[in-house]
N, C-alpha and C positions, 0 to 999 in steps of 0.2 A: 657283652656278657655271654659266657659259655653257657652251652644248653647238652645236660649229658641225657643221650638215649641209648638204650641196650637193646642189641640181638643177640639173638642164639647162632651162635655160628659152628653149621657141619660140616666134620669130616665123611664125605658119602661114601662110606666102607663098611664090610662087614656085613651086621643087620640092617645098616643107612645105606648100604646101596640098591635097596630095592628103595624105588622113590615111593614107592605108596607109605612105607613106615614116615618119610620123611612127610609128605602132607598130612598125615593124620599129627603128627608133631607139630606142624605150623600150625595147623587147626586150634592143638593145644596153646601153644603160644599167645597166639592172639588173644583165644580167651581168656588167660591169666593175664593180657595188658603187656606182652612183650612189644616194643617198637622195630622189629625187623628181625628175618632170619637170612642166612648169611650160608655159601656154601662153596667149598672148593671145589679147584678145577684139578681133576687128577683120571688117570684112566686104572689106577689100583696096581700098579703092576708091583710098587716096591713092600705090599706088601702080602703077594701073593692071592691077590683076590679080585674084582670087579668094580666098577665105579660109578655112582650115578652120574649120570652128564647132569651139566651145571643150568645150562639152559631152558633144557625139556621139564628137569623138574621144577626149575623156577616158574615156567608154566604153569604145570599143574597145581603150585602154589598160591599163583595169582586166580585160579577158577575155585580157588575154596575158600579166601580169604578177600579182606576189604580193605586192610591198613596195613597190616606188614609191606614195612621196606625191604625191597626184594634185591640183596646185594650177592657182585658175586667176588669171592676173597679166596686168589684172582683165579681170572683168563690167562692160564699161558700164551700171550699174544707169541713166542717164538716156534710155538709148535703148529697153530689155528693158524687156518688163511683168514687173513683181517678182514675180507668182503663178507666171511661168514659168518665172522662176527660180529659185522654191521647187521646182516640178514637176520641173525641170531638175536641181537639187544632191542633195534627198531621194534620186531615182532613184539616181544618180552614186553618193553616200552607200551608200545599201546594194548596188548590184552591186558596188563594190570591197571592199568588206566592212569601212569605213568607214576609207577611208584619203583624203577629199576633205578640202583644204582651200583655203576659198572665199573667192577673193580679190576684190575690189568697190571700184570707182570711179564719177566720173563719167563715164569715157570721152572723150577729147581730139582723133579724129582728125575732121576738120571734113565731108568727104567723106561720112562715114559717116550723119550728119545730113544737112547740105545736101541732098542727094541724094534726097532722102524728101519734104521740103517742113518739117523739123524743123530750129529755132532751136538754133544753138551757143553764143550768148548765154548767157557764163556765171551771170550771177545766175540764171535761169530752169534753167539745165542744172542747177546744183549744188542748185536747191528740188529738183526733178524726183528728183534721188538721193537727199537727205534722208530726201523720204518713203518713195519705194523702199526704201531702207535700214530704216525704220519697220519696213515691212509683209512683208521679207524674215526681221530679226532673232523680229520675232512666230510668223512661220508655220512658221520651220521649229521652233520651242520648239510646236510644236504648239497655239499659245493660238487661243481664238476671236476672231477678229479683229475691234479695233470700230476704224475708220482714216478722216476723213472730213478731206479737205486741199486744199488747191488745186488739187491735179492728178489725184490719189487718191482713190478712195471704196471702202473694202473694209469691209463689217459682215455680222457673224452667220456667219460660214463659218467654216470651218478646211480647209488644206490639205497633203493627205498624197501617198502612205504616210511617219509617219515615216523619219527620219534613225537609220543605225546610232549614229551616234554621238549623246551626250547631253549636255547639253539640247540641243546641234545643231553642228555642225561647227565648225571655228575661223572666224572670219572675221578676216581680213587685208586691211587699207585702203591703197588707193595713193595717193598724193600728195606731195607737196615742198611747195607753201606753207605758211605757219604756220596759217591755217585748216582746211586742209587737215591737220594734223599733231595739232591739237587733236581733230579730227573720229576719226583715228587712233586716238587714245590710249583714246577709249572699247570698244576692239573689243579682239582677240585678237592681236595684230601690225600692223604696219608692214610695207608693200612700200614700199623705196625706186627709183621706178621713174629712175635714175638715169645713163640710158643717153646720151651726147653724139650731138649729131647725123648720127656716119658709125653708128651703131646697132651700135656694137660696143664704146665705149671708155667708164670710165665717168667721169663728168661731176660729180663729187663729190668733193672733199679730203676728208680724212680732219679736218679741221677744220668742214666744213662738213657734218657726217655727225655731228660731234659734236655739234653746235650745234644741229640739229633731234633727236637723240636728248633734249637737256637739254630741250626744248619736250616733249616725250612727255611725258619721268619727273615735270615740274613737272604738269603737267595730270593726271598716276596719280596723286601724291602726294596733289592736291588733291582728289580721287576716294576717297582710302583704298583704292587698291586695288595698292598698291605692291607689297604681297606676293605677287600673283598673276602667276603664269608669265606672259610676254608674249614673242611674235617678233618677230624685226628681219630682214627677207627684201632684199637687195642684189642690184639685177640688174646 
C-alpha cells in the first residue's frame, strides 16, 4: 500500500537564497504538518543571481526543526567531488538525527559548469556521475574504497563519521530519460524532476508518469528487487 507524504520543495534563488528566509520557512512548514522540505542544488548563475548551498542550509534546517525530511532535489554529483559529498550527507545524517534523504543527479544547468572551464557535454557529464555515484553509494556504507575510473581514483581509504542511518541514507535519483530512469531503478527512489518551463507547472501527464514508472518496475523486476520499498518523489 502507497503511503503519499508532501514537502515543500525550494528553489534557493532570489529572496530563498539567503538561507535564513529559508529556515524560518521550514519552521513554518513543520508547524502547519508539512513531511519534508526539499531543496536544489544550483550555484544561481543561469539566472543571474546567487544560491544557497544545499547542504549548509539543510543544516541549519535540521537545528530548528524535529521531523522534516530533509531532502536534497539533487546533488549535481558531475560537478561535487563525491568525498564531499560523503563528508557533506554523513554530517547532514547525524546532526538531523537521521532524517536526510539524498537526492543525486548529474546536474543540468549549463552556467554552472561553463563558468568554471567544465564540459556540459553529456556523455562526459553523465561518466563523471556514474563514477561519482560508485564512490558516493561505497563511502557512505562505510566500505574501504578500491574505485579507479576515468575520472576517479579513490583506494584504500574510508570516509566518515558514519551515517545515522543504515547501511546509509536513501538515495533518490533524478532524471526523465529512459537511461536516466533505468539508472533510477537501481537506488531507493525516483525524483521526477518534472517542472515546465515557467518552473512552477508540472510538465508530465499522468500518462507519461505512468510510462516511465513501468520503465522502473520493469528494470526492479529484472533486478528481483520488486519487493523492496521504493519512492516516487513529483516535483
Amino acid at each position: 500500500m502507497s503511503h503519499q507524504r508532501y514537502a515543500i520543495d525550494i528553489a534557493p534563488l532570489g529572496a530563498l537564497a539567503d538561507p535564513r528566509a529559508i529556515v524560518r520557512l521550514a519552521r513554518a512548514a513543520e508547524d502547519a504538518g508539512w513531511d519534508g522540505l526539499s531543496i536544489w542544488d544550483s550555484l544561481g548563475l543561469s539566472t543571474g543571481g546567487g544560491a544557497a548551498d544545499p547542504f549548509v542550509t539543510l543544516g541549519a534546517v535540521a537545528a530548528v526543526t524535529e521531523r522534516l525530511r530533509l531532502i536534497t532535489s539533487v546533488i549535481a554529483v558531475a560537478r561535487r567531488r563525491p568525498q564531499l559529498v560523503v563528508q557533506a550527507a554523513t554530517s547532514l545524517d547525524l546532526a538531523s538525527d537521521g532524517r536526510l534523504t539524498l537526492g543525486l543527479g548529474a546536474g543540468e544547468d549549463v552556467p554552472d559548469f561553463e563558468a568554471f572551464g567544465e564540459s556540459h557535454e553529456r556523455t562526459a557529464r553523465i561518466a563523471r556521475m556514474d563514477e561519482g555515484l560508485a564512490v558516493i553509494d561505497a563511502a557512505l556504507r562505510g566500505e574501504l574504497l578500491a574505485h579507479e575510473g576515468d575520472f576517479l581514483t579513490a583506494t584504500g581509504v574510508t570516509i566518515g563519521p558514519r551515517p545515522l542511518q543504515r547501511p546509509r541514507p536513501p538515495i533518490w535519483f533524478g532524471a526523465l530519460r529512459p537511461a536516466g530512469l533505468r539508472r533510477a531503478a537501481r537506488w531507493d527512489g525516483w525524483i521526477a524532476v518534472a517542472l515546465g518551463e515557467d518552473g512552477a507547472s508540472i510538465d508530465l501527464t499522468p500518462d507519461d508518469m505512468a510510462d516511465r514508472i513501468a520503465i522502473i518496475a520493469q528494470e526492479r523486476r529484472g533486478a528481483g528487487r520488486v519487493a523492496e520499498p521504493y519512492d516516487i518523489a513529483v516535483l
